[in-house]
N, C-alpha and C positions, 0 to 999 in steps of 0.2 A: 504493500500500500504506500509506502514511504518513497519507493521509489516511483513510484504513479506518481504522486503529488510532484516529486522534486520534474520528471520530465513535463510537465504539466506548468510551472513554474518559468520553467525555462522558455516553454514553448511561445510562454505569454511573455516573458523579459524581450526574446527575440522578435517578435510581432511589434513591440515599443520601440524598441531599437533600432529598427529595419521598414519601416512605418512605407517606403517608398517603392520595393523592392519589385514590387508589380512594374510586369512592361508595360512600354508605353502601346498603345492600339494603335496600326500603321493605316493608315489612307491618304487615296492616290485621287490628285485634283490636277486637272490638265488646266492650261493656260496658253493664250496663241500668242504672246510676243513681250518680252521685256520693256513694260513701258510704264506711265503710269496708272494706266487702264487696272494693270495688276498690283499695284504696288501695295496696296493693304493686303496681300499675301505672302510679301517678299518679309514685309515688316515685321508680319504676324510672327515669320519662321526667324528673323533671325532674332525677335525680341524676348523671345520665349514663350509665346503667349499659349502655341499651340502645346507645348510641353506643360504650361503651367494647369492646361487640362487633361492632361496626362493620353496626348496623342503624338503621333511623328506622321506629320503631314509630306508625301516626297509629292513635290510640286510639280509636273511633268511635262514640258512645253513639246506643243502640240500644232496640229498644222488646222486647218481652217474649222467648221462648226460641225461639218459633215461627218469631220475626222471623232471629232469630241463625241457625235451622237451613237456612230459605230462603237467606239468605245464606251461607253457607257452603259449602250444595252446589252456589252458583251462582258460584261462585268471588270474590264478592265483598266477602270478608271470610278472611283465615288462617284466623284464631283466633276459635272463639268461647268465650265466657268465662261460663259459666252454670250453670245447674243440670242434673246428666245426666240428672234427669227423661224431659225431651223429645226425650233422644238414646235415649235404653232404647228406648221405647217406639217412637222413627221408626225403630231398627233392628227392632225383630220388625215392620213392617210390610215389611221388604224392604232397609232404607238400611245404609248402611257407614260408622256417623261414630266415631269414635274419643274417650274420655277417654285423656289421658294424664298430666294435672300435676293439683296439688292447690291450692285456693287459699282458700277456708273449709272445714275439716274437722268442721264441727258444721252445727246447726242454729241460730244466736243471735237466736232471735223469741220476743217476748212477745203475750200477746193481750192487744190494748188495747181496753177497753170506751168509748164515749162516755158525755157528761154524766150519761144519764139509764138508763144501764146496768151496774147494779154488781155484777152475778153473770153466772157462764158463762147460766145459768138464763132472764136475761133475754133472750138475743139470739133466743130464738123468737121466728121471723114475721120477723126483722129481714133490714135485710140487709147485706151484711159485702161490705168490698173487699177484692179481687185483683189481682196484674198480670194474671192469665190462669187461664183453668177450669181448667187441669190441669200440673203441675206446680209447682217450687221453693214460694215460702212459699205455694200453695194447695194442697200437698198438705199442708204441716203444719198450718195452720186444719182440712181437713178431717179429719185422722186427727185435731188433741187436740180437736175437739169430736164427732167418734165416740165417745173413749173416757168425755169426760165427756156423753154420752145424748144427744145434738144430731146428725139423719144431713141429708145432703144428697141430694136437693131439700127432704124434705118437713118441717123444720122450720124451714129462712130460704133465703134468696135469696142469689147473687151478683153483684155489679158490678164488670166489666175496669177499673182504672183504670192505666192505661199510666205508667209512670215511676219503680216502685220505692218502699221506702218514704216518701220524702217524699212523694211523688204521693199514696200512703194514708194520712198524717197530715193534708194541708191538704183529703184527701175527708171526714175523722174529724170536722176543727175549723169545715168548712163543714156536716157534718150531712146528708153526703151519705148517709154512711154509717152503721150502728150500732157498728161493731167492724171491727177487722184486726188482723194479725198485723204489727206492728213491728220492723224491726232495732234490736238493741243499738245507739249508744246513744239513738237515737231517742226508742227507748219512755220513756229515763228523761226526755227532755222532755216527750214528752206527757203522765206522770204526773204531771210539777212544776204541768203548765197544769192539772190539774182530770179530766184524764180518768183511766178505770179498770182499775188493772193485773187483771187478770183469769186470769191464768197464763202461767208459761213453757211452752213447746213440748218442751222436753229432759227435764221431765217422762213426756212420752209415749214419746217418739223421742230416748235420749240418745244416738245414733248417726246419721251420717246425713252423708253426702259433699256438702255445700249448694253447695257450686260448684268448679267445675274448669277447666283446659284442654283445649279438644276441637278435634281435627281432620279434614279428609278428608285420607283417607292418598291419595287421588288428586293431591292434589297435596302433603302431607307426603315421601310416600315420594320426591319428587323434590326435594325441600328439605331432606332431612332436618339438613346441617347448619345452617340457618336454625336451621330449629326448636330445634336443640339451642342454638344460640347466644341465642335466648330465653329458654330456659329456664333456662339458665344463669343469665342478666341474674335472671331470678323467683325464684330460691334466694337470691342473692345478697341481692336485696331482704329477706326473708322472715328473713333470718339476720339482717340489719345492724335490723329493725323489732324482733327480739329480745332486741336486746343494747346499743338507741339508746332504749326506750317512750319516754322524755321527750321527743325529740328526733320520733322519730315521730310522738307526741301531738302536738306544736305544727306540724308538717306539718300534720297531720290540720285540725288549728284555723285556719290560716290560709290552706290551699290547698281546703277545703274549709268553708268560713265556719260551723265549728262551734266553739259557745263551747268554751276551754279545760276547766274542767268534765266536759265531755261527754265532750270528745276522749280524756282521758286515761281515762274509764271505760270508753270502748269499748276501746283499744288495753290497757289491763289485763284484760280479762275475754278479748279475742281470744289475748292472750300465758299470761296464766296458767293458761287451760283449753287452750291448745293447738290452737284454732283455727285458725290462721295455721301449717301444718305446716314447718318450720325446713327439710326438706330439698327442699321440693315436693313431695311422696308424695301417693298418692293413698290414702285409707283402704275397704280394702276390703272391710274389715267396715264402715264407713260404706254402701257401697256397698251390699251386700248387705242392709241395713238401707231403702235407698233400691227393692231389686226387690221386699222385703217387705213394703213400704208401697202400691207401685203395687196390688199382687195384692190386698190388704185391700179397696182403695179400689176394684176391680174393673174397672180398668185395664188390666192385665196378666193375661192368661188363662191363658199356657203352662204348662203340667204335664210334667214337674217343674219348678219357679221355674231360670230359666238363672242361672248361675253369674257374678259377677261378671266373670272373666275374659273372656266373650263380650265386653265393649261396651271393653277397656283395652287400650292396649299400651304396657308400660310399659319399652320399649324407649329410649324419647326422655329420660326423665327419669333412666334408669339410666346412659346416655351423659351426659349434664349432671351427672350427680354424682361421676363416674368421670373428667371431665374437669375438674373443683374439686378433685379430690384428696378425695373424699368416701366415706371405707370405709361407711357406712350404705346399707343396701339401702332399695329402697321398701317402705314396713308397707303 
């Protein structure tokens, strides 16, 4: 008996002792381009945040939305991290992928003209990079040059260039290209070098959910506190980028080799229009902004236009905010 007790004793000194000793739970979130689109995940991972909920997040950069969707329903990726474009649209063909977090609440592209193109005017005939024919910043090229008299095919061409917008800036400055749609603050260096600010995008579309958290609730709904312990880490981020810009900024400048300059213009225009949503929310008037664009662009056929709510559940982000001590509901 005395020996029972004394292993029994110990069992529980060692439990006190060792208090952390549990792994950490591994999941895999794709991401399409080192920018500051992503950068509340870059921050998340190297501040500790995701470890402080006892996860080891491997961030996996990834090639357009298409890529992120194959992956996702093949279980090879949690999270994927994009634009709900291509989840709208893979759900009315049959699929079941879920938005549920918010992570750029705009749309922040400018249309950047090359050397020898200095009006929207000019890009007929031309032809203009994409990551991908359909969706994120290719539906905003296509809608603001609808509105300014430019339709797609029949007045210029596209080209896939896989990697986000730097990928479209060095297709701009090799002249692969005539024009693209630039992230903030990208476009202000392609401006500095010689090429042509040609319009903002929020212009057309000042509404517009440009990238999200999306999952299969096939395997969410068996995770669910994973997931929320994520999400958690992604507020956290998202508050502390609010209330840190300077500190952010030089993140942004030196974890992502953007001159200072830059960095702090992008992380001011992300902060001060509210880009970067402080609670995680997903904008659902963005959204809905996002199934009225698809249907324009003749995409999306259903009648009557589905209602945001079909493609969200915002179950996961409401638990993460509820578990911060967070009275704000998702907008």
């Amino acid at each position: 008996m005395k020996k029972i007790l004394a292993t029994l004793i110990l069992a529980l000194c060692g439990a006190s002792t060792f208090p952390n000793t549990l792994p950490a739970q591994t999941i895999k979130a794709g991401y399409t381009s080192r920018t500051n689109f992503y950068l509340p995940f870059f921050l998340a991972q190297k501040k500790g945040l995701y470890k402080e909920q006892g996860l080891e997040v491997e961030l996996i950069l990834m090639g357009g939305s298409a890529i992120h969707l194959q992956a996702l329903v093949a279980g090879e990726i949690h999270l994927a991290n994009i634009n709900p474009d291509g989840v709208i649209l893979f759900n009315e063909k049959g699929g079941n992928l879920k938005i549920i977090a918010g992570i750029v609440n705009a749309a922040p592209y400018i249309l950047v003209g090359g050397k020898a193109y200095r009006k929207v005017s000019d890009l007929k005939g031309a032809r203009l990079g994409v990551a991908s024919l359909v969706g994120g910043a290719t539906t905003f090229l296509l809608e603001y040059l609808r509105a300014k008299g430019l339709h797609y095919p029949q007045d210029y061409s596209l080209s896939v260039i896989a990697g986000g917008t730097p990928a479209r800036l060095a297709a701009l400055e090799s002249g692969a290209v005539a024009g693209a749609v630039l992230g903030i603050p990208i476009s202000d260096m392609a401006i500095d070098r010689g090429f042509h600010y040609l319009g903002d995008v929020r212009e057309v579309i000042p509404q517009y959910q440009f990238t999200a958290v999306h999952i299969n609730p096939a395997w969410a709904e068996k995770n669910r506190t994973t997931v929320v312990k994520f999400l958690k880490a992604h507020i956290q981020t998202l508050r502390w980028i609010h209330d840190h810009p300077a500190e952010a900024a030089d993140f942004y400048s030196k974890e992502l080799a953007v001159k200072g300059e830059y960095a702090r213009k992008g992380i001011d225009y992300f902060t001060k229009n509210h880009l970067y949503p402080q609670d995680g929310s997903v904008s659902l008037e963005g959204l809905k902004a996002n199934i009225e664009v698809q249907h324009k662009l003749g995409l999306l056929t259903a009648k009557p236009l589905p209602s945001p709510d079909k493609y969200v559940d915002l179950s996961y982000i409401q638990q993460a905010q509820n578990e911060l001590g967070m009275a704000r509901g998702v907008k």
